[in-house]
N, C-alpha and C positions, 0 to 999 in steps of 0.2 A: 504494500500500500504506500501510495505518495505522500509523505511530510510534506508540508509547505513552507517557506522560511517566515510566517507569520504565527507558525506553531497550532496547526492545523489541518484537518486530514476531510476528504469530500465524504458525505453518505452517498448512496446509489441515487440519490434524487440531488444529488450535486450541489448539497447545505452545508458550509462549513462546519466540522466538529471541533471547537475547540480544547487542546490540548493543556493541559492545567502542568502548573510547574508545583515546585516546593513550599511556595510561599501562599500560592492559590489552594495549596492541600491546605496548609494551615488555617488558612480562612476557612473554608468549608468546612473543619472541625471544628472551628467555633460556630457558628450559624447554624451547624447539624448539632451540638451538644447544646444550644438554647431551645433549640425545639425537641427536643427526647425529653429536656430536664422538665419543660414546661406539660410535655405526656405524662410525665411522672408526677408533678405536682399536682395534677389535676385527677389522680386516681382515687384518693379517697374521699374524694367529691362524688365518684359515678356512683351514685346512690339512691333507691328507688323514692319517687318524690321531689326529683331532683329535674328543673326544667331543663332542655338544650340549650335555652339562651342564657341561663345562670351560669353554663360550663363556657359560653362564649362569655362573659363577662371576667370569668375567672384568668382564661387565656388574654382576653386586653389587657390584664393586670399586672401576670405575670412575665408578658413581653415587652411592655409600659418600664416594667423595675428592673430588667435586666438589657434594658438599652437596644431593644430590637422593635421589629414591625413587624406588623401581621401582612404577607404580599397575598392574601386571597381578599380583605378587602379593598372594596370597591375595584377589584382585577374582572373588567368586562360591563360591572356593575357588581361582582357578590356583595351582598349586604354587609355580611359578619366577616367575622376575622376566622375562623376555625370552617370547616366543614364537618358535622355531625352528621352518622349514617347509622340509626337502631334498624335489625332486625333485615327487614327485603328490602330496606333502601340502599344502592350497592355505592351511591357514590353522590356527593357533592349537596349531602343532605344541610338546609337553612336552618343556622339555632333559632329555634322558637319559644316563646314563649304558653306556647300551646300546646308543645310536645314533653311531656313528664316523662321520665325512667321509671320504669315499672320492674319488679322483678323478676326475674327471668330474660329480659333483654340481652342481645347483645349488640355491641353499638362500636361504630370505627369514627374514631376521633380525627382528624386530618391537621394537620399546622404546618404554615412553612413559615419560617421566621424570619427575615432579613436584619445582619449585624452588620454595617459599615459596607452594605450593599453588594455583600453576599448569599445568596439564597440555599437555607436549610431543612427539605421539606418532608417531612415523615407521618404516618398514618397509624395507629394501632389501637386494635380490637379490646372493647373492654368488659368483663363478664357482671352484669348486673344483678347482686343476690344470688341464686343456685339458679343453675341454669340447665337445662336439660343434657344427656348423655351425647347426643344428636347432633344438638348445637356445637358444643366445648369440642365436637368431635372434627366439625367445620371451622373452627378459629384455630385448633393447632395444626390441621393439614394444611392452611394457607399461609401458615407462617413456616411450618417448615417447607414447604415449595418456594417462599420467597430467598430461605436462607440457601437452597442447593441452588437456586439461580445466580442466586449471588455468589456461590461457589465455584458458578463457570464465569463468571467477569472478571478474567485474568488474561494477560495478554497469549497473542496467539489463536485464545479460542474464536466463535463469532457468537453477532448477538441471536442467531440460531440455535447455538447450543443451549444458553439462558432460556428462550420459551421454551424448549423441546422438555427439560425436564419438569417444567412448572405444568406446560399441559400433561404431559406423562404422569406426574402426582394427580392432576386431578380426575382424569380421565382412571386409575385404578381403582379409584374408591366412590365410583359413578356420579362424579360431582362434574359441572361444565366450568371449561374458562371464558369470563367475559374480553371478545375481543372489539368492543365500542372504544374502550380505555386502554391507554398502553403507558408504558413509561417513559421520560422525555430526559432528554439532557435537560443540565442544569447547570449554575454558577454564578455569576452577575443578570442570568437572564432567567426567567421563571421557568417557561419551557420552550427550549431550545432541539436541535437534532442533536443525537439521534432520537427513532424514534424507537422503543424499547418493547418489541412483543411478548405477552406471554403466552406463546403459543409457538411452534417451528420447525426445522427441522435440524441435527446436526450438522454443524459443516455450513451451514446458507446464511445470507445474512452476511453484515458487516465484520469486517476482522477486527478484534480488537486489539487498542493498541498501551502502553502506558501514557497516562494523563488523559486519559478521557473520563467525565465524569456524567452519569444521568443515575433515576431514579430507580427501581423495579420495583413493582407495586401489584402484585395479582391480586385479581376480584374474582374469587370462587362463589358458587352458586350450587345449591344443593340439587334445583329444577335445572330448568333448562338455562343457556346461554343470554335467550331473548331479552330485551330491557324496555322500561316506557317511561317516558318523560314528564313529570307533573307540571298543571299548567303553571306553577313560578316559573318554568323556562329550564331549570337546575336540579332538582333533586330527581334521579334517576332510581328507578325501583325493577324488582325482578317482574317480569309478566306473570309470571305465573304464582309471582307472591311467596315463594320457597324464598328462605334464609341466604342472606350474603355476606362475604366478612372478606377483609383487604386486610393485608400490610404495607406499610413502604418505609425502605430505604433508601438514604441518596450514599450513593458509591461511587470510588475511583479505582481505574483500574492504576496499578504500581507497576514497578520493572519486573517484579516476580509476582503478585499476587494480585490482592485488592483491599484497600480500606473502606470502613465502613463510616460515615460522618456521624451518623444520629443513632447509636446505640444510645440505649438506656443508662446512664452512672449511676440508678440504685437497680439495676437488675431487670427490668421490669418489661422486657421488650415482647413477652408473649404471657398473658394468662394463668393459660394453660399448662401444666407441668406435662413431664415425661410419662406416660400409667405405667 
């Protein structure tokens, strides 16, 4: 694959990918550790009685005090600064003031945080009161499909190996992947090329190289693949009203491996334990 001397590489649709150095990792660990830290703070809050827009309120607060911005508001028009998705809302759910947490929910949190106008933006599932076998069984298969994805975002591979085994995890335990949403490069720009499938084949797809940096974000679905649009314009739901749950990471790929921006620093980046 062609380097550019602007430290940049084409996708197949000929969008520059920008190649991130030393200094650019360092940024995106910080901006990825204000939005995990702010996932974390916000955990013992998801509690039943508890509105969506109370958790958005929480999130202004906490990204208010640690010197960052919320890039989802007003990005297009979204209203709020978080995306909130309980239960079959699969994606880009609006906090409300008329949506409570109920027990048994489970519900995908979203934040990207901007620190010094680098973007850190991460997603994760949160288990509200006891929650069914079914359920909890749908939030740790998509978290572990996100992390063996992230396992092939090392240089050499492509970003076809990455989908191949996130659909392959969902497709064994007869769960669909949603392919409306994909993951996107990232860094100074919210979303950027490439564009990150969860879904593929080995081998196809972009090569990857060190210093590239985007998200990977699977949206499993216990129904079908299908999705429908509420009339706000944003909050996407499964058709068929079956269960949805996401993760996301913002990753770079290194000279030998990949680093992860927005892990959790108290631990916290999946629910769900090992049974």
């Amino acid at each position: 694959m062609k380097t550019y001397p602007g430290n940049f590489v084409l996708d197949p649709l000929g969008r520059r990918v920008t190649l991130h150095g030393k200094s650019a990792f360092a940024a995106l660990h910080r901006a990825g550790a204000v939005a995990a830290a702010c996932l974390d703070h916000i955990t013992p809050h998801m509690q039943p009685g508890v509105t969506t827009a109370e958790i958005d309120d929480i999130v202004v607060a906490f990204l208010k005090a640690n010197g960052a911005l919320a890039a989802t508001l007003g990005y297009h028009g979204f209203p709020k600064s978080c995306c909130i998705s309980p239960n079959y809302v699969v994606n880009h759910g609006i906090p409300s003031d008329k949506v409570r947490l109920k027990a048994g929910d489970i519900v995908n949190v979203d934040v990207t945080a901007i620190v010094d106008g680098w973007y850190g933006d991460t997603s994760r599932m949160y288990l509200v009161g006891d929650v069914t076998q079914k359920a909890a069984h749908l939030v740790r298969t998509t978290y572990d499909a996100m992390m063996a994805g992230i396992g092939q975002a090392v240089p050499g591979k492509h970003l076809g190996d990455i989908g191949h085994v996130i659909e392959r995890a969902a497709k064994a335990v007869g769960y669909s992947t949603v392919r409306d949403y994909v993951g996107h490069g990232i860094g100074r720009v919210f979303h950027d090329a490439p564009d990150v499938m969860h879904f593929g084949k080995p081998g196809r797809g972009m090569k990857l190289v060190p210093g590239m940096v985007f998200t990977i974000e699977p949206m499993f679905n216990q129904g079908g693949a299908g999705l429908r649009t509420l009339p706000d314009g944003w909050t996407n739901i499964t058709r068929d009203l079956s269960l949805s749950a996401q993760f996301e990471h913002t990753v770079g790929v290194t000279e030998d491996g990949v680093e992860i921006f927005t892990r959790s620093p108290a631990g916290l980046d999946c629910p769900v334990g090992v049974d």
